[in-house]
DOZAFI-118256 format. One record per atom (N, C-alpha, C): x, y, z; residue number from 0; residue in one letter. Coordinates in steps of 0.2 Angstrom, whole numbers, plus 2048, in hexadecimal, padded with zeros to 3 digits. Example, Ala and Ser with C-alpha at 12.3 -4.5 7.8 and 13.67 -1.06 7.14 Angstrom:
> 842_7E4_827_0_A
> 83E_7EA_827_0_A
> 842_7F0_827_0_A
> 840_7F5_823_1_S
> 844_7FB_824_1_S
> 840_800_827_1_S
END
This chain:
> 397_E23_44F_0_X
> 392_E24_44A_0_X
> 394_E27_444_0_X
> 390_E23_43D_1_X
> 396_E27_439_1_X
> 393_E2D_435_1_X
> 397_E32_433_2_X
> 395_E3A_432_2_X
> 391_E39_42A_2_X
> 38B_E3D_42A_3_X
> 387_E3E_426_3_X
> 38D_E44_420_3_X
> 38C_E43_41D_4_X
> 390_E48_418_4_X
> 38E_E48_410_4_X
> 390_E4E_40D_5_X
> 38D_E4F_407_5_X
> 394_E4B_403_5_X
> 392_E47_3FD_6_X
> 398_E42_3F9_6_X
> 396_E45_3F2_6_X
> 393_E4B_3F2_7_X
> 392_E4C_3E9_7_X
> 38C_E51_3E9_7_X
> 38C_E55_3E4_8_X
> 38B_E59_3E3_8_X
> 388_E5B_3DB_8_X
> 382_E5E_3D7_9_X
> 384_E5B_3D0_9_X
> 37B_E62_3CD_9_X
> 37E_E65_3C9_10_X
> 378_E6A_3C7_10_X
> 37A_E6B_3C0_10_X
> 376_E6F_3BB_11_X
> 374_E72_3B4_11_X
> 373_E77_3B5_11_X
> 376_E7C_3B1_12_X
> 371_E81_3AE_12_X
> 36B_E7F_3AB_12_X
> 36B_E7D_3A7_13_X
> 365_E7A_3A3_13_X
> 365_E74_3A4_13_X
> 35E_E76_3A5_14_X
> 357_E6F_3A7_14_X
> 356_E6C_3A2_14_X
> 358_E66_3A2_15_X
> 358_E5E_3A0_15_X
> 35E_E5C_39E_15_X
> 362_E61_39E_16_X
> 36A_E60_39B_16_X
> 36F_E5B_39F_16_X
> 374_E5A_39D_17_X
> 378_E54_3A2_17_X
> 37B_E57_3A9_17_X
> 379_E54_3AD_18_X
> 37C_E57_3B4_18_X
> 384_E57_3B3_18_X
> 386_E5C_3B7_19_X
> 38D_E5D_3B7_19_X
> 38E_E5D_3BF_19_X
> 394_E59_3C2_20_X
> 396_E58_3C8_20_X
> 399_E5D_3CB_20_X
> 39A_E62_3CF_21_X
> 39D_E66_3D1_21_X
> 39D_E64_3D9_21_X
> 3A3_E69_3DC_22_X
> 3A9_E68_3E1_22_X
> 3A4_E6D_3E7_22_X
> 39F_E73_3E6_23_X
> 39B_E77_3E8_23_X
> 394_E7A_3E5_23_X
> 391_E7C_3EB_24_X
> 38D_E80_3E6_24_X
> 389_E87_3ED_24_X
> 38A_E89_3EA_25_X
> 388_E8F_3EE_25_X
> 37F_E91_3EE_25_X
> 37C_E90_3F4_26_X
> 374_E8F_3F5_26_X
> 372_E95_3F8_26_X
> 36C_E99_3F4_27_X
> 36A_EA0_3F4_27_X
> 361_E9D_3F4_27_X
> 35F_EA1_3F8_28_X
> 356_EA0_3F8_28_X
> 354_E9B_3F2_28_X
> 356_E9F_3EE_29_X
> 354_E9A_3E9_29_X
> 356_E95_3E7_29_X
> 35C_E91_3E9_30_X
> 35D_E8B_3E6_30_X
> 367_E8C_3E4_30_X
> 368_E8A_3E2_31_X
> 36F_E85_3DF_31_X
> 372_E8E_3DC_31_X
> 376_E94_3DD_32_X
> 378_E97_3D8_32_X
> 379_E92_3D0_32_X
> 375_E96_3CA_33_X
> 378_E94_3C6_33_X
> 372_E8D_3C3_33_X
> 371_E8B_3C5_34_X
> 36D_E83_3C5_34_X
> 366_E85_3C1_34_X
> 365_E81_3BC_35_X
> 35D_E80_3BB_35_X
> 35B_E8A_3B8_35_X
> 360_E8A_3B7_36_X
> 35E_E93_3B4_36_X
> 35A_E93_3AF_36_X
> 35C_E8F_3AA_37_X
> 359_E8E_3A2_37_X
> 356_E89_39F_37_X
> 350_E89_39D_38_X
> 34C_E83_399_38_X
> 34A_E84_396_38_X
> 349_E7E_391_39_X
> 346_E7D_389_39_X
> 33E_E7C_389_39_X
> 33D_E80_383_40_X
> 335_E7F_383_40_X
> 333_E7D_37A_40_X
> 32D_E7A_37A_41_X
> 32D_E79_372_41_X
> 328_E7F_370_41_X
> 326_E7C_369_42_X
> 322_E83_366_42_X
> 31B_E84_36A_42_X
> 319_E81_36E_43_X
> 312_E83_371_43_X
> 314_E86_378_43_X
> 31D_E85_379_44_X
> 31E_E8B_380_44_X
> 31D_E84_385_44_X
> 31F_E7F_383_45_X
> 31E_E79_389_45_X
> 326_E78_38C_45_X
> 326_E78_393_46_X
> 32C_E76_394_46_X
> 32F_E70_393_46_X
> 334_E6E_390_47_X
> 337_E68_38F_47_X
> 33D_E64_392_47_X
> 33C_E5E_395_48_X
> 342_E5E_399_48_X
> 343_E57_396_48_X
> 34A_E50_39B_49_X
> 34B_E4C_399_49_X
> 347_E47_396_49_X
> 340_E47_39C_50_X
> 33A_E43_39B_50_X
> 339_E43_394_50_X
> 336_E46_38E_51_X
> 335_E49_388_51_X
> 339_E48_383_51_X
> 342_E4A_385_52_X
> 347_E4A_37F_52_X
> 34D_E49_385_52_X
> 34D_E41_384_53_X
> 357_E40_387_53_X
> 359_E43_383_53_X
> 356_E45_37D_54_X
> 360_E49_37B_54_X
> 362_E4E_37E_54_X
> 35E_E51_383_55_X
> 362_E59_385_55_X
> 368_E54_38A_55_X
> 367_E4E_38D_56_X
> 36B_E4D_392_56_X
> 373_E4B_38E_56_X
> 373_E4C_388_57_X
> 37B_E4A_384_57_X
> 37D_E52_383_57_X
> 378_E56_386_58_X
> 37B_E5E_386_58_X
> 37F_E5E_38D_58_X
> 387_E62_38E_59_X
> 387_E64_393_59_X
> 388_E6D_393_59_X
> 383_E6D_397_60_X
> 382_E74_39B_60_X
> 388_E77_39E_60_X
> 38A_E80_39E_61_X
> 38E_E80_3A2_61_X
> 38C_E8A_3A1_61_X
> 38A_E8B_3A9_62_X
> 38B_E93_3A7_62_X
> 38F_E96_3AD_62_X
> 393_E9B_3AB_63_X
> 396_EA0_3B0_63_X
> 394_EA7_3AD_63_X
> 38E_EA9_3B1_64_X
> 389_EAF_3AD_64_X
> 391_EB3_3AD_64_X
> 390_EB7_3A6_65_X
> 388_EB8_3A3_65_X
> 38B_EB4_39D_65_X
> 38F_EAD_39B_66_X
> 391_EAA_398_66_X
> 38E_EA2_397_66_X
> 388_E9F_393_67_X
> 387_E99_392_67_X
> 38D_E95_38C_67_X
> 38D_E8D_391_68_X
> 390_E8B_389_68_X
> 38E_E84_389_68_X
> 38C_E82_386_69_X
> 385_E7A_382_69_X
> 38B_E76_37D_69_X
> 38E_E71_380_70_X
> 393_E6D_37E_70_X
> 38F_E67_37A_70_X
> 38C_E66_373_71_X
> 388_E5F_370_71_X
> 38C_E5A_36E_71_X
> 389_E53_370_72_X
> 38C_E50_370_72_X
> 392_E4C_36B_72_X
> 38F_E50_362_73_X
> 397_E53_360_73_X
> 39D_E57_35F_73_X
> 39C_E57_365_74_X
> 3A0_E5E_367_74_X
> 3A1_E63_366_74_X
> 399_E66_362_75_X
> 39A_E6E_363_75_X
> 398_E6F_369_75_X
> 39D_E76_369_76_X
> 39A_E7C_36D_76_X
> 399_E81_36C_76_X
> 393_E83_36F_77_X
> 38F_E87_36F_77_X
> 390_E8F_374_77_X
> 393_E92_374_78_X
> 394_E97_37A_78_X
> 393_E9E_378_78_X
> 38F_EA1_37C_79_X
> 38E_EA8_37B_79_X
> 38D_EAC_383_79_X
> 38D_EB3_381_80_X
> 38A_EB6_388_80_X
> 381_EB6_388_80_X
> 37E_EB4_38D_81_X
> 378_EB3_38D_81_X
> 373_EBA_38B_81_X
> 370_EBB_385_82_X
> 36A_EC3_38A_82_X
> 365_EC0_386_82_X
> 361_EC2_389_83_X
> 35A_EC0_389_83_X
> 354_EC5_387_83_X
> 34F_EC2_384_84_X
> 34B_EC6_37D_84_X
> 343_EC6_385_84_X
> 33D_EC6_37F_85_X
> 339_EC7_383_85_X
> 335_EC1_388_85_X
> 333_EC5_38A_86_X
> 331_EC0_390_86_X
> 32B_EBA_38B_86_X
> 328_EB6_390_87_X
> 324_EB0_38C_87_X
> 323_EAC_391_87_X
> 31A_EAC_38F_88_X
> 319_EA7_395_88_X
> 318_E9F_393_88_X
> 31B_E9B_396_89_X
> 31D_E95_397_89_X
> 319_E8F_39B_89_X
> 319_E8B_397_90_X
> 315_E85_39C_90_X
> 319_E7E_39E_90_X
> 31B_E7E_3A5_91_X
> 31F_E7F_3A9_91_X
> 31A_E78_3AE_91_X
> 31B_E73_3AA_92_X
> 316_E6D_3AD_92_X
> 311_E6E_3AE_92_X
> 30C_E6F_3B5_93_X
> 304_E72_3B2_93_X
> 305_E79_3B6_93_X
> 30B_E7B_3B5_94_X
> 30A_E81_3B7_94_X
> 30B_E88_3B0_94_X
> 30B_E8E_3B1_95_X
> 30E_E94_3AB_95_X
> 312_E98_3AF_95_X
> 318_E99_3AD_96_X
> 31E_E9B_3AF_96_X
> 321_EA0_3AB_96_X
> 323_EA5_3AD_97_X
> 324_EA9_3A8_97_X
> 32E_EA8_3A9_97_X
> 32F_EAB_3A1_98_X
> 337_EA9_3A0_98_X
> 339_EAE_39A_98_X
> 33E_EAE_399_99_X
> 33F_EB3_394_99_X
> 346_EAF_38E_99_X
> 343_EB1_389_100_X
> 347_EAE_382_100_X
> 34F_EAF_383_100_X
> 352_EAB_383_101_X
> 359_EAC_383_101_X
> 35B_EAD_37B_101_X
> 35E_EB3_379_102_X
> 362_EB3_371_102_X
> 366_EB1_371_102_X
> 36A_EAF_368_103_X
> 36E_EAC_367_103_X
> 36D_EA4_364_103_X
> 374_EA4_366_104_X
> 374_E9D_360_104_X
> 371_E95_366_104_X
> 36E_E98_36A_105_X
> 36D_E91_36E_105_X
> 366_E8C_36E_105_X
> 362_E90_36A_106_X
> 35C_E8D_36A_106_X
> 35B_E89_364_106_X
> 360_E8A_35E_107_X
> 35F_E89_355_107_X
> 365_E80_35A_107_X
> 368_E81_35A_108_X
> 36D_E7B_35B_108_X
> 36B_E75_360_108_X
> 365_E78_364_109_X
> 361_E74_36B_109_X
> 35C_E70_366_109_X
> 359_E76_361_110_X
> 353_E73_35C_110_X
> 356_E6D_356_110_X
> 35D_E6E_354_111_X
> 360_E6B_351_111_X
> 363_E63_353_111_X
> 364_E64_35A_112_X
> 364_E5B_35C_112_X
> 35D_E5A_35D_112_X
> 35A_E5D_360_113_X
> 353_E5A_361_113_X
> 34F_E57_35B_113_X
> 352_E5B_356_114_X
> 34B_E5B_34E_114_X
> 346_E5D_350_114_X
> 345_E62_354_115_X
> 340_E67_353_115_X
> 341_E6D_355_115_X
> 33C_E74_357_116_X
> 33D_E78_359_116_X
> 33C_E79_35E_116_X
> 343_E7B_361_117_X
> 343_E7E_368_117_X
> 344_E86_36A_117_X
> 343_E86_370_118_X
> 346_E8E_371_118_X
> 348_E8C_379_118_X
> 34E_E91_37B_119_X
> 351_E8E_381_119_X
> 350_E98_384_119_X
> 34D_E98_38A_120_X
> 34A_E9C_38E_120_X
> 34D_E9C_394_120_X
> 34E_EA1_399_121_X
> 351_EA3_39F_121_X
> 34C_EA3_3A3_121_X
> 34B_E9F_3A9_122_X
> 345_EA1_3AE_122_X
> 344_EA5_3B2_122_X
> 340_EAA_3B4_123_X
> 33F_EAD_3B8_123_X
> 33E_EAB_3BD_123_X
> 33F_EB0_3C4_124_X
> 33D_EB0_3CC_124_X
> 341_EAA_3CF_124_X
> 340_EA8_3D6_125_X
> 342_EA7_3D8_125_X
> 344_E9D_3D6_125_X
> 348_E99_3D8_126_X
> 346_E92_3D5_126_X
> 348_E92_3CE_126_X
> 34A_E95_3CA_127_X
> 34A_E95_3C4_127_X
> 348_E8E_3C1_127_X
> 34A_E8A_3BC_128_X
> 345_E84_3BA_128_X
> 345_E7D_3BE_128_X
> 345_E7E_3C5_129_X
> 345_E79_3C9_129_X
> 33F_E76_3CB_129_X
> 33E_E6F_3CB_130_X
> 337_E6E_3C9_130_X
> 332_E71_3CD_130_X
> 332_E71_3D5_131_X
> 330_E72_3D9_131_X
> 330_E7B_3DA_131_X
> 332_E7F_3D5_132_X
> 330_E86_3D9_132_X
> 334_E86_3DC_132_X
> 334_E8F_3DF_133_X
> 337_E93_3E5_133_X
> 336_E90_3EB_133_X
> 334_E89_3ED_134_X
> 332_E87_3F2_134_X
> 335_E80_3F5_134_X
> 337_E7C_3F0_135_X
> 33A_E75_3EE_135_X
> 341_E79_3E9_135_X
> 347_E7B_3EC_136_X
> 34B_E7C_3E9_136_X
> 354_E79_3E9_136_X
> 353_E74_3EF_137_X
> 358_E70_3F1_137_X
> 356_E67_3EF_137_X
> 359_E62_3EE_138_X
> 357_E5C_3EF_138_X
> 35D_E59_3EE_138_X
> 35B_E52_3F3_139_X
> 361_E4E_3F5_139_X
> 360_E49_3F6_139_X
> 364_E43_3F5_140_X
> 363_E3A_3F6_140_X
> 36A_E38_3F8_140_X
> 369_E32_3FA_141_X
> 36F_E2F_3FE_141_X
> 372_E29_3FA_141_X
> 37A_E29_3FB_142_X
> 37E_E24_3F8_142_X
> 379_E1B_3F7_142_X
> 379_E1D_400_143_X
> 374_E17_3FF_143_X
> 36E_E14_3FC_143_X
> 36B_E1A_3FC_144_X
> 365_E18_3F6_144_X
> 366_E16_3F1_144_X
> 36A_E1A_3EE_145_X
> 36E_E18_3E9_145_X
> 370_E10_3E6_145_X
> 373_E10_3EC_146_X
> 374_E09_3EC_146_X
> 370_E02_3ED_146_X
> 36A_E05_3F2_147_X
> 367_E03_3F0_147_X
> 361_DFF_3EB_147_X
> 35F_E04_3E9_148_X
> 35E_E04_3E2_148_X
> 362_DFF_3DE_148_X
> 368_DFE_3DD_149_X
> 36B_DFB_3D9_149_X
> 36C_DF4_3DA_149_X
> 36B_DF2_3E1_150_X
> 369_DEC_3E4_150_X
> 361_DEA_3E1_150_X
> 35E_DED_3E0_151_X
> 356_DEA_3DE_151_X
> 358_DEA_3D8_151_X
> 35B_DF0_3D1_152_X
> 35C_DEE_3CC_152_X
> 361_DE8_3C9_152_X
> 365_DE7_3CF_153_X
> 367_DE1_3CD_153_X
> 36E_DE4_3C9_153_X
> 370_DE9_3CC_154_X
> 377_DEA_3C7_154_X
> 37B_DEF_3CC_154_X
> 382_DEF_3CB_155_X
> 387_DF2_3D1_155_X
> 385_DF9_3D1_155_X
> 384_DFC_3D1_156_X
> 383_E04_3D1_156_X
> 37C_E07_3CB_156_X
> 37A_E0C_3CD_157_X
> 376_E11_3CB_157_X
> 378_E19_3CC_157_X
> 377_E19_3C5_158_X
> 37B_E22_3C3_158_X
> 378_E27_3C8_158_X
> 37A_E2B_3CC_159_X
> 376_E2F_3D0_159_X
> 374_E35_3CD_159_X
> 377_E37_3C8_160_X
> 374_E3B_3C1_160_X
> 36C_E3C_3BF_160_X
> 36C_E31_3BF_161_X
> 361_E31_3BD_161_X
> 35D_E37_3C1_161_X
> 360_E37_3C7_162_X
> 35C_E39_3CB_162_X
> 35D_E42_3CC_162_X
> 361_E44_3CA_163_X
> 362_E4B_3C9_163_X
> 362_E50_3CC_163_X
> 364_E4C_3D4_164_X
> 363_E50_3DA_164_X
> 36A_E55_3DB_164_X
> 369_E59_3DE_165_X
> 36F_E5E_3E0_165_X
> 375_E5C_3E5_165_X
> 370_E59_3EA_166_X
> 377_E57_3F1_166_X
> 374_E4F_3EF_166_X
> 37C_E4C_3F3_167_X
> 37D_E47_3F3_167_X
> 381_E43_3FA_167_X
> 37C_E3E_3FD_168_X
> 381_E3D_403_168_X
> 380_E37_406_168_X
> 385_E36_409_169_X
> 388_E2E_40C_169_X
> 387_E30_414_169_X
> 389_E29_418_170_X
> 389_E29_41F_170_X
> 381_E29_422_170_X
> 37C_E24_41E_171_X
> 375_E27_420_171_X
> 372_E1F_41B_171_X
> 36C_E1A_41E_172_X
> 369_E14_41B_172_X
> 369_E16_415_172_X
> 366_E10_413_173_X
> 362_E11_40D_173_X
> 35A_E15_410_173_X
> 359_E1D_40A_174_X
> 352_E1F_40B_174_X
> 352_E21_412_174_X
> 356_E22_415_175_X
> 357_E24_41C_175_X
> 353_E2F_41A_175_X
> 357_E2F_415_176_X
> 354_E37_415_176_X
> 34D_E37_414_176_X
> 348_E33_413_177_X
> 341_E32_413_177_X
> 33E_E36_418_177_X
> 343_E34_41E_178_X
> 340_E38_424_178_X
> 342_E3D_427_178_X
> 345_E41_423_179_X
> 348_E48_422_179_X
> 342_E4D_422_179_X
> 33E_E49_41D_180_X
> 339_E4F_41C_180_X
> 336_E53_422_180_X
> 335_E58_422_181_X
> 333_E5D_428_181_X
> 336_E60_42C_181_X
> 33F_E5E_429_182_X
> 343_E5E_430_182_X
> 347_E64_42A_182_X
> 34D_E65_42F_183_X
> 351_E6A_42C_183_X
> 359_E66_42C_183_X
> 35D_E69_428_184_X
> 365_E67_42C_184_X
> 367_E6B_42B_184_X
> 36F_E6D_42E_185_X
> 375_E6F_42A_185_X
> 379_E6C_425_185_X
> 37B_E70_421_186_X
> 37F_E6D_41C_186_X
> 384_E72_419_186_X
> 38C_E72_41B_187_X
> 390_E77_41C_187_X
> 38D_E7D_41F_187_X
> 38E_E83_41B_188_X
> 38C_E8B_41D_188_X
> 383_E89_41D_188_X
> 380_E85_419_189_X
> 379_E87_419_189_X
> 374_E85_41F_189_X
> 36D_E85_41D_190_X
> 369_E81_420_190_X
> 364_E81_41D_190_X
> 363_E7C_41C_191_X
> 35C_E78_416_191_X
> 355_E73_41B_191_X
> 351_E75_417_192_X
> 34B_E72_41D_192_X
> 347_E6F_414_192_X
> 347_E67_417_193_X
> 344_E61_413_193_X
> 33A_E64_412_193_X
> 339_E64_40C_194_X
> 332_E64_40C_194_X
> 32D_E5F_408_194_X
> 332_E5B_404_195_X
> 32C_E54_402_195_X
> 331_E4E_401_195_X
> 32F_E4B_3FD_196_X
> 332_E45_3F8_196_X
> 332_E44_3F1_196_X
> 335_E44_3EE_197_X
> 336_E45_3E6_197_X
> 333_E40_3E6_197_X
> 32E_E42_3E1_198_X
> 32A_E3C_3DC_198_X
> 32E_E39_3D6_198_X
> 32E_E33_3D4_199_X
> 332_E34_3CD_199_X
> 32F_E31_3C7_199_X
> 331_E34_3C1_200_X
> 32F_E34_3BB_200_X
> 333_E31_3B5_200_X
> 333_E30_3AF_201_X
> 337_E29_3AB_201_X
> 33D_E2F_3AA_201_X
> 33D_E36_3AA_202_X
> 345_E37_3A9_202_X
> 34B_E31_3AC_202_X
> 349_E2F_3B1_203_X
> 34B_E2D_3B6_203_X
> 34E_E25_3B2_203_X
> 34B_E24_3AE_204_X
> 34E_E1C_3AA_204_X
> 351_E1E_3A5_204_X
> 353_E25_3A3_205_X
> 35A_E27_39E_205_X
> 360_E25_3A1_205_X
> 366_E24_39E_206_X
> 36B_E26_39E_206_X
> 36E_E2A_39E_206_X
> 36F_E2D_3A5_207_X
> 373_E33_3A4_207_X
> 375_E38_39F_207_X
> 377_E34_39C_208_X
> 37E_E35_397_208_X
> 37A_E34_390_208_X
> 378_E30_38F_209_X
> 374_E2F_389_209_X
> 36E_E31_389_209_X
> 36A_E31_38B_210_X
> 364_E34_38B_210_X
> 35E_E2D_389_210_X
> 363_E26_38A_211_X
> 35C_E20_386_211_X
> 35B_E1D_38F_211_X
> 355_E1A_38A_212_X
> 352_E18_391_212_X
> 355_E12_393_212_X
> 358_E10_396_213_X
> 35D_E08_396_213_X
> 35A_E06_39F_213_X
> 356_E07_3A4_214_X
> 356_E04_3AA_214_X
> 34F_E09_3AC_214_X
> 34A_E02_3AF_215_X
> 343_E03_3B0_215_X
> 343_E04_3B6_215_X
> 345_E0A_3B9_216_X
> 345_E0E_3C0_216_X
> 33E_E0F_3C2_216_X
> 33A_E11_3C0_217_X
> 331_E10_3C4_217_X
> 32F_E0C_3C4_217_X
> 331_E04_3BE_218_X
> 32F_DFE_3C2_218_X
> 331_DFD_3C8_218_X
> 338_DFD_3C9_219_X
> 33B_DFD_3CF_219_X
> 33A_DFF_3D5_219_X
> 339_E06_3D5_220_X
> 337_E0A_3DA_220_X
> 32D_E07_3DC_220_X
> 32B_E06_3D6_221_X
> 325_E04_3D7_221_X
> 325_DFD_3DD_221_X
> 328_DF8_3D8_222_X
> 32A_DF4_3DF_222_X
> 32D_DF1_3E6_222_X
> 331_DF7_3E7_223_X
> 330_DF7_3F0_223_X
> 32F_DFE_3F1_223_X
> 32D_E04_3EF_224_X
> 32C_E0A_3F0_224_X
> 325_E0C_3F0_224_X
> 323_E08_3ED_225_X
> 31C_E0B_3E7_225_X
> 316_E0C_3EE_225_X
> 316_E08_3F4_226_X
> 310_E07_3F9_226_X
> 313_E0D_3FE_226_X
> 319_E0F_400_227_X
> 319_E16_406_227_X
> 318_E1C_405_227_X
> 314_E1E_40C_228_X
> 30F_E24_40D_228_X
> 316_E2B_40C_228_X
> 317_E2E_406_229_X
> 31A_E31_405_229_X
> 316_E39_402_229_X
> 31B_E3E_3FF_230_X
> 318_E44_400_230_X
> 317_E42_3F7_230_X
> 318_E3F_3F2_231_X
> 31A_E3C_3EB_231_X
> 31A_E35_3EC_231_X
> 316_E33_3E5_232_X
> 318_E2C_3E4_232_X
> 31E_E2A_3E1_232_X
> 321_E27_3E3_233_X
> 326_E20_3DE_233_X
> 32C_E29_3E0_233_X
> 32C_E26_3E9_234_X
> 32F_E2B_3EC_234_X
> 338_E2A_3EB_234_X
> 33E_E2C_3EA_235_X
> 345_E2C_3E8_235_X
> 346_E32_3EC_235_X
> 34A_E35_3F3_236_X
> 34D_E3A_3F1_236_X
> 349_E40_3F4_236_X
> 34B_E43_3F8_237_X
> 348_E4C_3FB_237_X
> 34B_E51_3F7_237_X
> 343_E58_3F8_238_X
> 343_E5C_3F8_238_X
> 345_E61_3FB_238_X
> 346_E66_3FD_239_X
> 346_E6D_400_239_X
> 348_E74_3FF_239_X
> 346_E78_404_240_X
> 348_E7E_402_240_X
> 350_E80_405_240_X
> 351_E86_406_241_X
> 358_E89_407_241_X
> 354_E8E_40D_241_X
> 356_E8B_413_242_X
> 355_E93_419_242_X
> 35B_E95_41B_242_X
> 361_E93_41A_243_X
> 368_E98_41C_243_X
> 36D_E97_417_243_X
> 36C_E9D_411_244_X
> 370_E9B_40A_244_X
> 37A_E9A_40D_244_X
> 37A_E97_409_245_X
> 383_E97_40A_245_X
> 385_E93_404_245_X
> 38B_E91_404_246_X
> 390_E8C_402_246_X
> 38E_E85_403_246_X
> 38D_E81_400_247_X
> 38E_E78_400_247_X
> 396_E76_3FD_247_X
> 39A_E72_400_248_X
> 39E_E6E_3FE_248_X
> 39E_E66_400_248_X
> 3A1_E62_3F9_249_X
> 3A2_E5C_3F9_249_X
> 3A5_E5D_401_249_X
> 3A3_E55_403_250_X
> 3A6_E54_40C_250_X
> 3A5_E58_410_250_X
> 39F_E5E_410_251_X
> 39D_E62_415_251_X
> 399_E5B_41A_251_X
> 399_E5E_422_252_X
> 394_E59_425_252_X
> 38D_E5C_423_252_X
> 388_E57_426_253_X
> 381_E57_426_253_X
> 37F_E57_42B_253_X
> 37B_E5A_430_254_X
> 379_E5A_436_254_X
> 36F_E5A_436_254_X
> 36E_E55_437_255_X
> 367_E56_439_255_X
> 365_E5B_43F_255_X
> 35F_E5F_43E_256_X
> 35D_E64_444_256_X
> 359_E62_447_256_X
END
């Protein structure tokens, strides 16, 4: 039987910014240490992520509090110690979210690739800017979806980046985690319990790397995904929560419970 295991690993400080790979990540009630802490809103207080402005994804993220540093993609950097101004409430897709103003030189330089005004904010409570809340704060997809997908689009590989998910794992079909939902696994020191299905959205047809839309992933998903009873339409890839915080490492096993 071959061994389920995680093959990657990949989170943001800042939401919409370009995922960075990483070797671990240490998983706390809330989600990812470190992941999804910080997000940009425009002048009506709306959150903004890839969907809106690929440019944030030619930014890379990188914080070891209380130090952010915002690498663009002419290579300035941008680094200070993070302290944050007054709180503000934010709209947070159809939800309001409260967040508080990050000072400093990060918001004038975010506004300056975008061509408008931004301001880049630190979220509060638990989850910090992960779509799903303190509740959906883990997600994961399989090598082989991956690949398959790239079999329907007709080309050797698909970045697993589009998808933005946290764990990443082989030894399991294609969409095989589909049927995860409800269930729990181990995964190294933790235990995470599956509670829907990502629905997905055009960030999902950027470039990683570039932020342009080069590959029609909802069409795709639309035709052979678009018809199963799932918990999201134009389903890719699970959700969950964190019930036994711990350590994840690349090559840890996976065990379903």
């Amino acid at each position: 039987m071959t061994q389920i295991a995680v093959s990657g690993l990949a989170l943001t400080p800042v939401k919409g910014t370009r995922l960075r790979a990483v070797q671990s990540v240490r998983l706390e009630p809330g989600g990812a240490v470190g992941n999804r802490r910080f997000y940009v809103i425009d002048e009506r207080e709306r959150m903004l992520n890839g969907k809106q402005l690929g440019e944030l994804q030619t930014v890379l993220a990188e914080y070891s509090a209380p130090r952010l540093t915002l690498t663009f993609p002419d290579g300035r950097v941008v680094e200070e110690e993070v302290v944050t101004g007054a709180p503000v409430q934010t709209r947070f897709f159809s939800h309001t979210r409260t967040a508080r103003l990050v000072r400093g030189p990060f918001s004038q330089a975010l506004s300056e690739l975008a061509g408008q005004p931004l301001a880049l904010v630190q979220a509060d409570g638990d989850g910090g800017a992960v779509d799903r809340g303190a509740r959906g704060t883990v997600s994961l997809i399989s090598r082989s979806s991956l690949a398959k997908l790239a079999a329907v689009a007709g080309q050797d590989e698909v970045d697993s980046r589009r998808f933005r998910m946290l764990i990443e794992v082989d030894g399991i079909d294609a969409h095989a985690e589909d049927a995860w939902v409800g269930s729990a696994v181990r995964v190294g020191a933790t235990k995470l319990a599956w509670l829907g299905h990502v629905g997905r959205c055009l960030v999902t047809s950027r470039d990683p790397d570039s932020g342009e839309i080069d590959l029609p992933t909802l069409d795709l998903l639309r035709g052979y995904r678009g018809d199963l009873e799932t918990t999201a339409p134009l389903p890719f890839g699970i959700y969950g929560t964190v019930l036994e915080p711990g350590e994840i490492v690349v090559g840890d096993a996976v065990r379903l419970l």
